[in-house]
C-alpha positions as CSV (number, residue, x, y, z in Angstrom):
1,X,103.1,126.0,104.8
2,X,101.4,122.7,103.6
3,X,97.9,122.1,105.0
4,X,96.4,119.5,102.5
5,X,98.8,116.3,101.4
6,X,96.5,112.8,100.2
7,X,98.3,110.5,97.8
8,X,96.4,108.0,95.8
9,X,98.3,105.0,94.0
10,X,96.7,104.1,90.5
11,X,99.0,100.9,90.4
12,X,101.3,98.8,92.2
13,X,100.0,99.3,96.0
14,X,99.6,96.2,97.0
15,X,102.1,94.1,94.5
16,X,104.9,94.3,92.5
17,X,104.5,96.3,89.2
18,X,102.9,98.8,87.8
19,X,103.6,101.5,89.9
20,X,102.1,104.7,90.0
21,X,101.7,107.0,92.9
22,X,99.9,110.5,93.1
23,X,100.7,113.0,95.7
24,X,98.5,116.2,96.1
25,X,99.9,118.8,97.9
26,X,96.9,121.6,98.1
27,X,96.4,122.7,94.4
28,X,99.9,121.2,93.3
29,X,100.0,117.7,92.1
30,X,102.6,115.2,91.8
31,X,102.7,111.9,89.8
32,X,105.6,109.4,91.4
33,X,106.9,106.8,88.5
34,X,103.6,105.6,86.0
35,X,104.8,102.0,85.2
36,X,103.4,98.7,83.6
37,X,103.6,95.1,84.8
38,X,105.6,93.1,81.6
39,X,102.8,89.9,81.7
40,X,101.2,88.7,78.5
41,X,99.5,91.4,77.3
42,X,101.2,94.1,80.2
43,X,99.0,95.0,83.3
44,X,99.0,98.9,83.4
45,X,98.0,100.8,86.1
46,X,94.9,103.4,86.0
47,X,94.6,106.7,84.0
48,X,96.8,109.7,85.3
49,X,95.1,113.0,85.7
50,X,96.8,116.0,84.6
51,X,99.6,117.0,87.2
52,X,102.2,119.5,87.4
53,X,105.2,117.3,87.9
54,X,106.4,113.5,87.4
55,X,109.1,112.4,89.1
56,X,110.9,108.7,87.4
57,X,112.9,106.9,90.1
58,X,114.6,104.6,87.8
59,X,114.2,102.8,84.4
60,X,112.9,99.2,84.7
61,X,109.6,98.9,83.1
62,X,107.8,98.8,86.5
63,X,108.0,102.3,87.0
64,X,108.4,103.9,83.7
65,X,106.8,101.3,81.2
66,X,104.0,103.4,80.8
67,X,105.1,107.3,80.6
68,X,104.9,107.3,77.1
69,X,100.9,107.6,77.3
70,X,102.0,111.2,79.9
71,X,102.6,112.7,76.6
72,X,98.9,113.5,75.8
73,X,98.7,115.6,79.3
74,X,101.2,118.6,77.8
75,X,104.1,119.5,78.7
76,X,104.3,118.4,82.3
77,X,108.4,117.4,83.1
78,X,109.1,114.4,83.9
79,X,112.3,114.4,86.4
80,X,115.1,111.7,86.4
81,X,118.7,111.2,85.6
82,X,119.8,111.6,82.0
83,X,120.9,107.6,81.9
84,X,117.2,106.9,83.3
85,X,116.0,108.9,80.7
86,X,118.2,106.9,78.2
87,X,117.4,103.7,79.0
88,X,114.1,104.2,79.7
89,X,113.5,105.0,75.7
90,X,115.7,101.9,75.1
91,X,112.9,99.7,76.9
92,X,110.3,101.7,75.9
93,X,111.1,101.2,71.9
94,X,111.4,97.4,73.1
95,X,108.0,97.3,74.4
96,X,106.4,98.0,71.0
97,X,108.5,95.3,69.5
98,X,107.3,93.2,72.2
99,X,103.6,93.3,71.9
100,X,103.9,92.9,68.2
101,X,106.0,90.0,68.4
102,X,103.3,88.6,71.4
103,X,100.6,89.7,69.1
104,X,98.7,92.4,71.5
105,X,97.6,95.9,71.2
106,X,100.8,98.3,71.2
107,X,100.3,100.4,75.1
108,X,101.4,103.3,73.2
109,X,102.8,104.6,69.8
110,X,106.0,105.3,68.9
111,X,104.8,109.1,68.2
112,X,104.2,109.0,71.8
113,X,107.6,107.4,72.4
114,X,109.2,110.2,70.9
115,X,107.5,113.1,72.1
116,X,107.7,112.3,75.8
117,X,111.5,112.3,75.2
118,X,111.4,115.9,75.1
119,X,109.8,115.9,78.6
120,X,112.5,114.5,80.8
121,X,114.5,117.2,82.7
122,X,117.7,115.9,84.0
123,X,118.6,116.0,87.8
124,X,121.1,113.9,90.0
125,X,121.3,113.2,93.4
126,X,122.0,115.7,96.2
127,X,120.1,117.9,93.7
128,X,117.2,120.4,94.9
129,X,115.1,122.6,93.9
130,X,112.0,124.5,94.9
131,X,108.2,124.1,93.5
132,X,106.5,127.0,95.0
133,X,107.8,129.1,98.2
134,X,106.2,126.1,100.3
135,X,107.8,123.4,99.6
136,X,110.8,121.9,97.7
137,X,112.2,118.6,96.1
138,X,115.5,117.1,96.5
139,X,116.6,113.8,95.1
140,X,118.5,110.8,96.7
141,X,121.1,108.2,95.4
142,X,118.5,104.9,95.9
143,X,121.3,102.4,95.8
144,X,118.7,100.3,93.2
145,X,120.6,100.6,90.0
146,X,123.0,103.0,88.2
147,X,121.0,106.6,88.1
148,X,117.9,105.4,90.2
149,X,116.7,108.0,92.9
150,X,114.6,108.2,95.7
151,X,111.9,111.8,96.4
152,X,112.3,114.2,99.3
153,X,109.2,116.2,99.1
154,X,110.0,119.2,101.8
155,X,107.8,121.7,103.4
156,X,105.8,121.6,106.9
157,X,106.4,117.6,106.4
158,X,109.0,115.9,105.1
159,X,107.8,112.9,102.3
160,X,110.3,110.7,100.8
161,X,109.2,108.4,98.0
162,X,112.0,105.5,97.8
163,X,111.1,103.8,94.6
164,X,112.8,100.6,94.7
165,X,115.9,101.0,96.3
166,X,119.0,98.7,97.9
167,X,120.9,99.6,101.5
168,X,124.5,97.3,100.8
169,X,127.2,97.8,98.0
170,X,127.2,95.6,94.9
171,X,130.0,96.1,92.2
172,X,127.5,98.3,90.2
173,X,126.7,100.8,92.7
174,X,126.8,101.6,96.5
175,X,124.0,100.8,98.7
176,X,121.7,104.1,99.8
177,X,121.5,105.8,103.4
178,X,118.5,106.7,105.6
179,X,117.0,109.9,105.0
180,X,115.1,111.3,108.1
181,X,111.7,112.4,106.9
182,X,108.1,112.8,108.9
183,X,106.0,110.3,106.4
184,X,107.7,107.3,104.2
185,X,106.3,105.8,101.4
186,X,108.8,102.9,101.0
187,X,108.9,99.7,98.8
188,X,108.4,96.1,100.5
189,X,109.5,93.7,97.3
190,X,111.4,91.3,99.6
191,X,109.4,91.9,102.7
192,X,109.1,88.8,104.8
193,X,112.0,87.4,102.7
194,X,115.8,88.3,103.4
195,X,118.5,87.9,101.5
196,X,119.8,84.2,102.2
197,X,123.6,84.7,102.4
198,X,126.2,87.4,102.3
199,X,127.2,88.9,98.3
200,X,130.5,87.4,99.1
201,X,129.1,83.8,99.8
202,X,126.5,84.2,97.1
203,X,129.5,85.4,95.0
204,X,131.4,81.9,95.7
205,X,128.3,79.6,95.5
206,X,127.2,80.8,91.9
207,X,130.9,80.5,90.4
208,X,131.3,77.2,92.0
209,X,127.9,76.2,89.9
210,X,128.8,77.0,86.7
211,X,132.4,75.6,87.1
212,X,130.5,72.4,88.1
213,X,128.1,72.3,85.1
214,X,131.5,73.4,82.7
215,X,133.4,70.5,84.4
216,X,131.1,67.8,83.3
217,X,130.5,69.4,79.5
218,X,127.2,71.6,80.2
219,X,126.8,75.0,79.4
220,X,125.3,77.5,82.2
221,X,122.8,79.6,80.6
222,X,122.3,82.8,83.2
223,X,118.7,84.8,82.1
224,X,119.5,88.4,83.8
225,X,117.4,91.8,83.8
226,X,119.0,93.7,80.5
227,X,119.3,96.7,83.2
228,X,121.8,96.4,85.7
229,X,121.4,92.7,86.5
230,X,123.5,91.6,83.2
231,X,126.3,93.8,83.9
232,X,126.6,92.8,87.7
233,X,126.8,89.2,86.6
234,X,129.2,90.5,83.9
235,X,131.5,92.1,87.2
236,X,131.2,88.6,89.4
237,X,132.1,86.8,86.7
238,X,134.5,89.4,85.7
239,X,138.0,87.1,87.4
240,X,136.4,83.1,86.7
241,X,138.4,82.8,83.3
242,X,135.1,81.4,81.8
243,X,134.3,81.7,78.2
244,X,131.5,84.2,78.4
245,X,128.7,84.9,75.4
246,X,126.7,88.2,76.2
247,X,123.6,88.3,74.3
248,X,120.1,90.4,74.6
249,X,119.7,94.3,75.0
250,X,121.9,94.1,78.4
251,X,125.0,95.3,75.8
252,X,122.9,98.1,74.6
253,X,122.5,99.1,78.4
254,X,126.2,98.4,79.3
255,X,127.6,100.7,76.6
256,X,124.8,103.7,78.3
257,X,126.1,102.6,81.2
258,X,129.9,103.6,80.7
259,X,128.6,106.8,78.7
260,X,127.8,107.8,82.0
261,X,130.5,106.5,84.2
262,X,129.9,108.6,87.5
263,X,126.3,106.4,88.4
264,X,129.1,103.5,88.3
265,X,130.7,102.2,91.5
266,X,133.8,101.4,89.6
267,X,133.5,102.3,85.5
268,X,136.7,101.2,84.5
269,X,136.2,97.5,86.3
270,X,132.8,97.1,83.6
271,X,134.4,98.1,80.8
272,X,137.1,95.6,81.5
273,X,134.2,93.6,82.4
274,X,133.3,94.3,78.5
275,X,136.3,93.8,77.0
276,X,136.2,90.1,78.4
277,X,133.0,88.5,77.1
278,X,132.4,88.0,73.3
279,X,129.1,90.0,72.3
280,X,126.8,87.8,70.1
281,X,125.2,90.1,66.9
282,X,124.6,87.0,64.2
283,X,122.9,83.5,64.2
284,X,126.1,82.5,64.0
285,X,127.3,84.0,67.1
286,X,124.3,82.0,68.9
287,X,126.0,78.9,67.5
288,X,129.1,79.6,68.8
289,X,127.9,81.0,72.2
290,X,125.7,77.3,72.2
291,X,129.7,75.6,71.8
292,X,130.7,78.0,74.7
293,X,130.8,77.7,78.7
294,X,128.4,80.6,79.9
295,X,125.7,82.5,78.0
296,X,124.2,85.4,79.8
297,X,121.4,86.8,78.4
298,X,117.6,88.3,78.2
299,X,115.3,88.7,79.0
300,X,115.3,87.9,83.2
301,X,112.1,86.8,83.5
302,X,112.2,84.4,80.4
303,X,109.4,86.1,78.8
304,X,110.9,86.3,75.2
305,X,114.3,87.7,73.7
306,X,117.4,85.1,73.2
307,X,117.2,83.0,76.2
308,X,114.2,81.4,74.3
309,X,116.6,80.1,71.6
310,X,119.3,79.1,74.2
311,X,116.7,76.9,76.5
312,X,115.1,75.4,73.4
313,X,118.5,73.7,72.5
314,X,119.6,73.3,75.8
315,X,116.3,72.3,77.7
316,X,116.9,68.3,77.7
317,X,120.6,68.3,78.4
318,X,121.1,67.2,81.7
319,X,124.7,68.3,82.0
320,X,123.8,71.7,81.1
321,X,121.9,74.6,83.7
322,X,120.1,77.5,83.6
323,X,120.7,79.7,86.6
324,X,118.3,82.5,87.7
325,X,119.7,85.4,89.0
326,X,116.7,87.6,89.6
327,X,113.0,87.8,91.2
328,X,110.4,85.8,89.1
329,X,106.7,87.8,89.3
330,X,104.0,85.5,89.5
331,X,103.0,84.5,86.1
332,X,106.3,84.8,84.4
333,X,108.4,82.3,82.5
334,X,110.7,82.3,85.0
335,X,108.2,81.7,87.3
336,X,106.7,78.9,85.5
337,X,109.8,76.9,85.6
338,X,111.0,77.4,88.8
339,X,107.2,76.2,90.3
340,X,106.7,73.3,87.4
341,X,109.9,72.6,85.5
342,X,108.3,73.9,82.4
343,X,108.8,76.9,79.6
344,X,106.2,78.6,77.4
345,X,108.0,79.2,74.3
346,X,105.9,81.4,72.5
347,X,102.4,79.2,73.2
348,X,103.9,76.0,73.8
349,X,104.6,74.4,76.7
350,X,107.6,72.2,77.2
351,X,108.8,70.3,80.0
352,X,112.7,71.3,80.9
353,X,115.5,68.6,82.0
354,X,117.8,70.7,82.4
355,X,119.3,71.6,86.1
356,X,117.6,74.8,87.6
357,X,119.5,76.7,90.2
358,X,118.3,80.2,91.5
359,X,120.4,82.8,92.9
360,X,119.5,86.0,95.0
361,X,121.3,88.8,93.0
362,X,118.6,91.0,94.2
363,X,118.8,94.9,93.6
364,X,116.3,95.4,96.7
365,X,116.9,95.7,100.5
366,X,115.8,92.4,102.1
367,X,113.2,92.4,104.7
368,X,115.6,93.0,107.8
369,X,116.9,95.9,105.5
370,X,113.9,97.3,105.3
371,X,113.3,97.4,108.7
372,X,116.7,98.8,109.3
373,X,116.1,101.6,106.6
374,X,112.5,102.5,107.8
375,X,113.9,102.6,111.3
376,X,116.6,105.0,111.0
377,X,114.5,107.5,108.5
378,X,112.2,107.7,112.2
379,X,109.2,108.6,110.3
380,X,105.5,109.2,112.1
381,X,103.9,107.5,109.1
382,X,104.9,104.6,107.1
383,X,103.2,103.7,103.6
384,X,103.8,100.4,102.5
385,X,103.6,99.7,98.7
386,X,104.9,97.9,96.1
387,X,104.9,94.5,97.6
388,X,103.0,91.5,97.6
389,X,103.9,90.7,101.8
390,X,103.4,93.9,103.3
391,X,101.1,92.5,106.6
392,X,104.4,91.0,107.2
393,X,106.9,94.1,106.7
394,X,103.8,96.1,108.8
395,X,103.9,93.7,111.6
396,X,108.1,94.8,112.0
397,X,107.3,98.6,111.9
398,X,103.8,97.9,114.2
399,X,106.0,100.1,117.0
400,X,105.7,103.2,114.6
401,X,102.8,105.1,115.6
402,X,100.8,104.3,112.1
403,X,101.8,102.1,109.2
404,X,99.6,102.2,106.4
405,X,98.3,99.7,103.8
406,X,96.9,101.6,100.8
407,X,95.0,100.0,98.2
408,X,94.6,101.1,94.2
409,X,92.4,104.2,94.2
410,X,92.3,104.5,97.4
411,X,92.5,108.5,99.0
412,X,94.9,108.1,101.9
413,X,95.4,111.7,104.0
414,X,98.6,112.2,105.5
């Protein structure tokens, strides 16, 4: 029986990033994603003790851009899906790069890289298995991206840890189901924000944009996430008969993805997806993809990688666009130009002419989803983290008997 369950978050309580949560369960102690905020330099969350288990919900950086540093604790497993695992070594071999490119301390060494590789033990969805004889683990489709889970921790209460995690279909993968559990620690990135329109709308709106900005000679330059934001774009736009340039680490992750074609809503509709777009691997291919109709690319946020290159040339042309398909974090490129008009490229600032649309290709259940989701799981306790809004999200859930608002560091008995 459990008598003793606290959890603690060393990052990403109270905003979104860096998340990393600590559950202890009397002498047994769990370590819930350990990621790092992608600013300039990255904002990391605080040092990990020693634990017995981590647990990886999915890949983006925000969750596992710091696991490399776990290494030093041992051996302690780290459990996710094999094309989490994957990926995540894709990004975290791209965050060295990064910071030497940026010109800031590295957050960890490629030694590092490489030995916490060894650590990841594979699971999937529906999977359990059992810690000790008091309590067990099972894992949850999240509905986020392709492999990303969400925690049942199971003994005298029942825990579940969503990670980031989406309730309606996309064409990458269907949306997750309510899990009834006694205590839910549950993200809030879009709370006090839903989704504006249906998919399908959304769907018709963003395809009518870039055939506007083709029409009148423009190219529509789309920055998308490199994991599992590219390759939906890549699926919407799959029918438009547009003359598509794919450029950035988002090819990388699409050829992972159809290596492991059962996280995949429909596998065979991204490959054809694939087989569609020209993939850009030269300067030369920029030049053409510059001549083209649509270039989707990295990085998401604007931050660096080729949609740098694409905005300088494009950034005064007034018939062509760049359209945002993905959340901007407060102090991001992205964020800059939505809020100003204006790009950092690499230390200097420039004003951009260009037309700036954004649309809400969001991987994360909007507020009224949350509130749906958290209803139907008919917890006693509700932890909020993970969001930036929460007093909002808190004040839908205020009929639930306690909703908690945890802070960094903060000791939290459940």
């Amino acid at each position: 029986m459990v008598n003793d369950m606290h959890l603690r978050f060393l990052g990403g309580s109270d905003r979104v990033g860096s998340l990393a949560m600590l559950l202890d369960i009397d002498d047994t102690h769990l370590l819930f994603d350990y990621g790092m905020t992608p600013s300039k330099p990255p904002e990391i969350p605080l040092p990990a003790p020693p634990v017995d288990y981590v647990f990886l919900s999915h890949a983006h950086l925000d969750h596992s851009g710091m696991l490399p540093v776990l290494s030093e604790n041992g051996s302690v497993p780290i459990y996710c899906t094999n094309i989490t695992s994957e990926i995540s070594h894709l990004l975290h071999k791209d965050s060295l790069k990064i910071a030497e490119t940026e010109g800031y301390s590295p957050p960890y060494s490629t030694l590092e890289i490489k030995k916490i590789m060894h650590l990841f033990e594979v699971v999937k969805p529906k999977e359990s298995f059992e810690i000790s004889s008091m309590y067990d683990v099972r894992f949850h489709d999240a509905g986020h991206i392709p492999g990303s889970l969400m925690v049942e921790i199971s003994g005298s209460k029942r825990l579940l840890f969503t990670g980031d995690f989406n309730t309606i279909d996309t064409h990458l993968v269907k949306g997750t189901k309510p899990v009834d559990c006694d205590i839910l620690v549950m993200e809030g990135t879009y709370a006090g924000r839903d989704h504006p329109m249906g998919r399908e709308e959304l769907e018709k709106e963003f395809i009518d944009k870039i055939d506007e900005v083709v029409g009148r000679g423009g190219v529509a330059v789309l920055p998308a996430f490199a994991v599992s934001r590219s390759q939906e774009i890549a699926l919407v736009l799959r029918k438009a008969g547009f003359d598509i340039w794919f450029d950035g680490m988002g090819r990388k992750v699409s050829k992972l993805f159809l290596k492991h074609p059962e996280y995949l809503r429909d596998a065979s509709a991204l490959k054809r997806a694939m087989n569609d777009i020209n993939l850009v691997h030269s300067d030369h291919g920029r030049k053409l993809a510059l001549e083209s109709e649509v270039i989707l690319t990295s990085s998401g946020m604007m931050d660096g990688g080729p949609v740098l290159h694409y905005m300088n040339k494009l950034k005064n042309d007034p018939k062509s666009a760049v359209l945002l398909t993905g959340y901007q974090v407060e102090g991001t490129n992205s964020r800059l130009l939505v809020d100003h008009r204006k790009l950092d490229f690499y230390g200097v600032l420039e004003s951009v002419s260009c037309e700036v649309q954004y649309y809400d290709f969001s991987g994360h259940a909007g507020h009224s989803e949350l509130v749906s989701f958290a209803k139907a799981c008919s917890p006693e306790k509700i932890v909020l983290m993970h969001s930036e809004n929460r007093e909002v999200l808190a004040e839908s859930l205020k009929d639930f008997s306690e909703v908690i608002l945890p802070h960094n560091d903060q000791y939290i008995s459940l």
